[in-house]
C-alpha positions in Angstrom: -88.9 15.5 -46.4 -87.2 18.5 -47.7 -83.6 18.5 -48.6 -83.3 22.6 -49.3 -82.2 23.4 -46.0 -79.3 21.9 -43.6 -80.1 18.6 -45.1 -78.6 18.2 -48.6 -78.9 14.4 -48.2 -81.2 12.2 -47.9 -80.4 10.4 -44.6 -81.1 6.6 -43.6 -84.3 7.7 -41.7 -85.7 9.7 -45.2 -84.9 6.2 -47.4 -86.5 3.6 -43.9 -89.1 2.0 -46.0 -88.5 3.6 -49.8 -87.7 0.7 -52.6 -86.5 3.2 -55.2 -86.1 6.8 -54.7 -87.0 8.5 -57.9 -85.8 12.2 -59.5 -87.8 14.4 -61.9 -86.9 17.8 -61.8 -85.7 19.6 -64.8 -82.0 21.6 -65.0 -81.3 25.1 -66.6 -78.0 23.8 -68.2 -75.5 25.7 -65.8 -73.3 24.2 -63.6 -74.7 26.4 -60.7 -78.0 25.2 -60.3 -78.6 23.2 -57.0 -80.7 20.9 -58.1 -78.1 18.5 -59.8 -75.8 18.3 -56.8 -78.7 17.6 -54.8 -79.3 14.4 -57.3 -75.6 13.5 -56.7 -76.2 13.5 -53.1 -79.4 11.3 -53.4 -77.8 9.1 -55.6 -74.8 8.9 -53.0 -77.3 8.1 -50.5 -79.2 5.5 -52.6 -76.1 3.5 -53.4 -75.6 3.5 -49.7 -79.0 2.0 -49.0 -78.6 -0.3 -51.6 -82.2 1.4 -53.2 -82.4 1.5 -56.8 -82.1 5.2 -58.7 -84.2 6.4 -61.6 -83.5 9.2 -63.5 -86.4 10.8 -65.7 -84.5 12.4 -68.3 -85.0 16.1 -69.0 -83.7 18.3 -72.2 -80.6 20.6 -71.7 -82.6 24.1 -72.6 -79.5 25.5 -73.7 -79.1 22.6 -76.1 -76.8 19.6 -75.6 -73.7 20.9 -78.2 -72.8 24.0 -77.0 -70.0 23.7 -73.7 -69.0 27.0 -72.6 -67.2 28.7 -69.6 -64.7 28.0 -67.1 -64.2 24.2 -65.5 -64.8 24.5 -61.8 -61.6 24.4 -60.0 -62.3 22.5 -57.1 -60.7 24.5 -54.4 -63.6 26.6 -54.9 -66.8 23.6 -54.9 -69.4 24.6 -52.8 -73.2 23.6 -53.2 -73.6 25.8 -56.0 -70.5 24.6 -58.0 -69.9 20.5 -56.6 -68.4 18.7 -59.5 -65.5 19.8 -62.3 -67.4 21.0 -65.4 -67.8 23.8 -67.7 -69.8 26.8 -66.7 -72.8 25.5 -69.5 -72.4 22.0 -69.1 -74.1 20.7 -72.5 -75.8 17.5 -70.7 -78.7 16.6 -69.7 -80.1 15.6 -66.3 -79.4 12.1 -67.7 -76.3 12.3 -68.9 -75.3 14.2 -65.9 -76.3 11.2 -63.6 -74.4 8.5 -65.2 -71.8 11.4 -65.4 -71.3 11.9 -61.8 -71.9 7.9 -61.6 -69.5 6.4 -63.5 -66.6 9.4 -63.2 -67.1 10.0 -59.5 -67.8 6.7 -58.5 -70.8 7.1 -56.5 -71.9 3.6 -57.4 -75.7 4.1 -57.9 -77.7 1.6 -59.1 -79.2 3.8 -61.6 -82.1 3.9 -64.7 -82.0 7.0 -66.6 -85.6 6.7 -68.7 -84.9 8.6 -71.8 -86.9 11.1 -73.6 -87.9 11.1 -76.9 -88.1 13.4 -79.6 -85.2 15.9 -78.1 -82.4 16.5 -80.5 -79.1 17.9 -79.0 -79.1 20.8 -81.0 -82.7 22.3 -79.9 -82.9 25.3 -77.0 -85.9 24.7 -75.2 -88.3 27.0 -77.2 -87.8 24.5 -79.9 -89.3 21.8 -78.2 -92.9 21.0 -78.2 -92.8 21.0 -74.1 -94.6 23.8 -72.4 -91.6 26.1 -69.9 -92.6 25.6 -66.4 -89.8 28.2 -63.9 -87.3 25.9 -63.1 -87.3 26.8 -59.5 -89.1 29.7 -57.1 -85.8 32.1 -57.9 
């Protein structure tokens, strides 16, 4: 199933036979970038299906200290802008999770799997990862 389209969400049919619904894809650090709303929304529809959530946890590539940038008044959310925080965001995928989790009470039964060897301070570059594109764009 694809959920870049009309479908944002994974619906009851997607999840008919799934016993935990996984998510591995890595963010840029900005609070526009699609990708973590559409986590919130398959969290959202994991809780509802009472399916277990894991959350493979990704490094911020801006770094995890520096926040910067306006909070996103809400009159303006949209798909590209679905939660109140900062322009650059300073979490990970991770800590964004139990973020929208626990302050938006979406109710997930979630596992984020942590990385190791990340320190909050390192851009990207500074990791020994290899950078893949983030997304066709």
């Amino acid at each position: 199933y694809s959920l870049y389209g009309p479908t944002r969400k994974p619906t009851p049919e997607m999840l008919e036979n799934i016993d935990v619904l996984r998510f591995d894809i890595r963010d840029v650090g900005t609070r526009f970038y699609t990708y973590i709303y559409t986590m919130a929304y398959a969290m959202e529809a994991a809780q509802e299906q009472d399916i277990p959530f894991i959350v493979l946890d990704r490094p911020n590539p801006l770094n995890g200290v520096d926040v910067e940038g306006p909070v996103l008044d809400m009159k303006y959310a949209t798909f590209v802008g679905n939660y109140p925080i900062p322009l650059r965001h300073g979490m990970t995928v991770g800590e964004l999770a139990h973020f929208f989790n626990d302050e938006f009470d979406i109710g997930a039964e979630m596992i984020v799997v942590e990385m190791n060897g990340w320190k909050r301070s390192m851009y990207y570059d500074e990791t020994p990862l290899p950078f893949v594109l983030p997304s066709p764009n």
